[in-house]
C-alpha positions in Angstrom: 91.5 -17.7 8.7 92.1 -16.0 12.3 93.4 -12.3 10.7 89.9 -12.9 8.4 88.0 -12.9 11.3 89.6 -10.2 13.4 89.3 -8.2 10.1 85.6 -8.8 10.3 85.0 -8.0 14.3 87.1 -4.7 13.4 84.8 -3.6 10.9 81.8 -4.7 12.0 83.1 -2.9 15.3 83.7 0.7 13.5 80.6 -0.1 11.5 78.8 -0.1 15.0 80.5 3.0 16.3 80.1 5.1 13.2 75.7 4.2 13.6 75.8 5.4 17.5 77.4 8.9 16.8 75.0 8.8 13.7 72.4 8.6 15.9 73.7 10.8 18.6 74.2 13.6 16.0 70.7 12.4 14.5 69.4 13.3 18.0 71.2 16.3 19.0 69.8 17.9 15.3 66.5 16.9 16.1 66.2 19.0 19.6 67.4 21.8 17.8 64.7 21.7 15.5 62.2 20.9 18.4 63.1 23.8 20.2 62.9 26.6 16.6 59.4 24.9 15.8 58.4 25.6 19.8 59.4 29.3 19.1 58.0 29.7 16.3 54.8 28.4 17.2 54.9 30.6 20.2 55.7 33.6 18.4 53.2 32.5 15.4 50.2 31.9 18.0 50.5 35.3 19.7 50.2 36.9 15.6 47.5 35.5 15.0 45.2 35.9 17.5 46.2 39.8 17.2 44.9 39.2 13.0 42.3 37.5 14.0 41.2 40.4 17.0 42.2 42.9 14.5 39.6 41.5 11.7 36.8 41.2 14.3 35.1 44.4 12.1 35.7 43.4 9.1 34.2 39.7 9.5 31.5 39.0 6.7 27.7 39.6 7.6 25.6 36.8 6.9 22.2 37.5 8.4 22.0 40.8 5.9 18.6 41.7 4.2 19.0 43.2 0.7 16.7 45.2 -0.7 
């Protein structure tokens, strides 16, 4: 009954150990990804305020008379 139980606190132990550097890894994946979305969104914001200053001509009229 005694090697039972230290069989038990072993795994349970390891069990423990292997979901901390699961979630330590889980972590360290998920600042890495923070900081390519931040780029990207930088990067993304400055092209499409150029499109958008770029199209300022070419914007629909909507107050037109046809004749």
């Amino acid at each position: 009954m005694l090697m039972d139980n230290k069989i038990f606190i072993a795994a349970l132990l390891g069990f423990c150990g292997w979901i901390g550097m699961s979630v330590t890894d889980l972590k360290t994946e998920i600042a890495v990804v923070n900081v390519k979305v931040t780029e990207n969104h930088k990067m993304l914001t400055v092209l499409w305020d150029d499109f958008l200053r770029g199209r300022h001509d070419n914007i629909a009229k909507l107050n037109i008379e046809v004749n």
